[in-house]
C-alpha positions as a Python dict, from the first residue, in 0.01 Angstrom:
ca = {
    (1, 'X'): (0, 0, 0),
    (2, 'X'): (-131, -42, -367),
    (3, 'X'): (159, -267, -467),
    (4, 'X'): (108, -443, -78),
    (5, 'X'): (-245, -506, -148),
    (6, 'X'): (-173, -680, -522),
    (7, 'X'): (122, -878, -437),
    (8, 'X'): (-49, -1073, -127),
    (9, 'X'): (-412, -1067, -167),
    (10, 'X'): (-464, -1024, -548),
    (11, 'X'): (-503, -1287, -805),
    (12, 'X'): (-173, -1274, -975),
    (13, 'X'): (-335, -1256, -1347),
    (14, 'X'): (-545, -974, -1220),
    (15, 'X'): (-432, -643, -1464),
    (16, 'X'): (-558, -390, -1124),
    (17, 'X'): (-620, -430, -814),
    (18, 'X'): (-988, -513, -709),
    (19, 'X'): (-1212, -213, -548),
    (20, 'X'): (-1232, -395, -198),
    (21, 'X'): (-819, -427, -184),
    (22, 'X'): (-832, -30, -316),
    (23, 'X'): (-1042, 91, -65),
    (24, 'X'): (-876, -73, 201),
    (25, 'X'): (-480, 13, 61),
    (26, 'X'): (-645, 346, 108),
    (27, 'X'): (-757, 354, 418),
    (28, 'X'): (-422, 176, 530),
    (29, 'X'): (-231, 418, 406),
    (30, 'X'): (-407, 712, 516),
    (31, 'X'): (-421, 611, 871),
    (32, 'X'): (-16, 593, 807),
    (33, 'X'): (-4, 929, 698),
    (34, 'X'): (-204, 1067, 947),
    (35, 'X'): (-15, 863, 1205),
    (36, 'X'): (326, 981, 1106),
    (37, 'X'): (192, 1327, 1067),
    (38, 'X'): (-76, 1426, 1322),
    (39, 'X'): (172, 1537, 1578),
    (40, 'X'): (302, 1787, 1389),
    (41, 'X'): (-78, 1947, 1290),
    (42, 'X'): (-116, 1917, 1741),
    (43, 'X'): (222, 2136, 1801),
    (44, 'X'): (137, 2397, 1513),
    (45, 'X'): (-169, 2411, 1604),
    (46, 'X'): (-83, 2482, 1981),
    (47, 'X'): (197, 2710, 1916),
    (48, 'X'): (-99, 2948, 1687),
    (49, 'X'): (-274, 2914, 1976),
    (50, 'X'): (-10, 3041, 2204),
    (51, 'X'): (-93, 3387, 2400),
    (52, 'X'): (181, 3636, 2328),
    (53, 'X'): (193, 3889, 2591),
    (54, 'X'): (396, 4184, 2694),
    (55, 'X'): (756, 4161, 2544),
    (56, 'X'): (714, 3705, 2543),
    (57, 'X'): (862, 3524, 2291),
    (58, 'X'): (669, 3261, 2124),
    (59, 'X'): (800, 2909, 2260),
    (60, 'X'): (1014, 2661, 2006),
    (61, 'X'): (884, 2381, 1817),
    (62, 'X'): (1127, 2148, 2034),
    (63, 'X'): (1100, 2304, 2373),
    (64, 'X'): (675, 2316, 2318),
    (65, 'X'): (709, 1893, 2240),
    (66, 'X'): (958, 1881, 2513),
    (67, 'X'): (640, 2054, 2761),
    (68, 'X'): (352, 1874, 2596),
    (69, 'X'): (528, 1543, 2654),
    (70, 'X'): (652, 1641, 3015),
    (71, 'X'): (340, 1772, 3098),
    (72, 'X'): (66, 1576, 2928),
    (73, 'X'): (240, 1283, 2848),
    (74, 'X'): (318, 1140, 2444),
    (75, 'X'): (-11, 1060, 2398),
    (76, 'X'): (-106, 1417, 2412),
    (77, 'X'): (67, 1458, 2051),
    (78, 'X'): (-240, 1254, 1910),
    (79, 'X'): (-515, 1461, 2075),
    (80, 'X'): (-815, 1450, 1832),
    (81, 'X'): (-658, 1191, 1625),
    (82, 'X'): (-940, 939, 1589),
    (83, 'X'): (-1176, 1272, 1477),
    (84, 'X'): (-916, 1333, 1258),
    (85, 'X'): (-983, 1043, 1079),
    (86, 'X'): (-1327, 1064, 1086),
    (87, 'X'): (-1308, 1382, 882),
    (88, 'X'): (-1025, 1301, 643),
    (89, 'X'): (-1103, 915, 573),
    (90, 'X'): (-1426, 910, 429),
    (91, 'X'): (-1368, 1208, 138),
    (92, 'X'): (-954, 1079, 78),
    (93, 'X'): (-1087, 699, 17),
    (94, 'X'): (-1368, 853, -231),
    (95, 'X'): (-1109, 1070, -402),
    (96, 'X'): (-870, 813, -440),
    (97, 'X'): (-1080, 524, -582),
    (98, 'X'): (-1267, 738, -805),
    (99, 'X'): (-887, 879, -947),
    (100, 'X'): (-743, 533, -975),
    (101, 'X'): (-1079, 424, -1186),
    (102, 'X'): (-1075, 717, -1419),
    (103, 'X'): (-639, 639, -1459),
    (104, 'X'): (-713, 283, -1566),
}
């Protein structure tokens, strides 16, 4: 997102890349990240959650998707996603401008 952020909306003599395009190559590529990953956080989370009774086998990573997607529908893989963000953002966007200022 860095190298997105300089090539397209930098000046081109510019040595780094400006704190507004930072904080926003940040943010872009956080919300990626948690995009691509977020489902996986919902099913682990789920399957901890999972009773386990007399003798039952905990259910399968694919056969609990399989359920949650039959059952609740895809969207259901990005329950809590937007409070996700709203937890993650702010402290990743602070840690990662203040590292890229202290590297240059």
């Amino acid at each position: 997102m860095k190298f997105y952020f300089k090539n397209n909306f930098e000046d081109p003599s510019a040595d780094k890349l400006s704190s507004k395009y930072l904080i926003a190559s940040t943010i872009a590529g956080k919300i990626f990240a948690n995009f691509i990953s977020y489902p996986h956080q919902v099913i682990r989370s789920r399957q901890q959650y999972e009773k386990i009774g007399d003798g039952i086998v905990k259910e399968s990573m694919p056969s609990l998707i399989a359920r949650i997607v039959r059952q609740e529908g895809p969207a259901a893989l990005y329950t809590g996603f937007c409070l996700n963000l709203i937890r993650s953002l702010p402290a990743a966007t602070v840690y990662y401008f203040i590292y890229e200022r202290l590297c240059d």
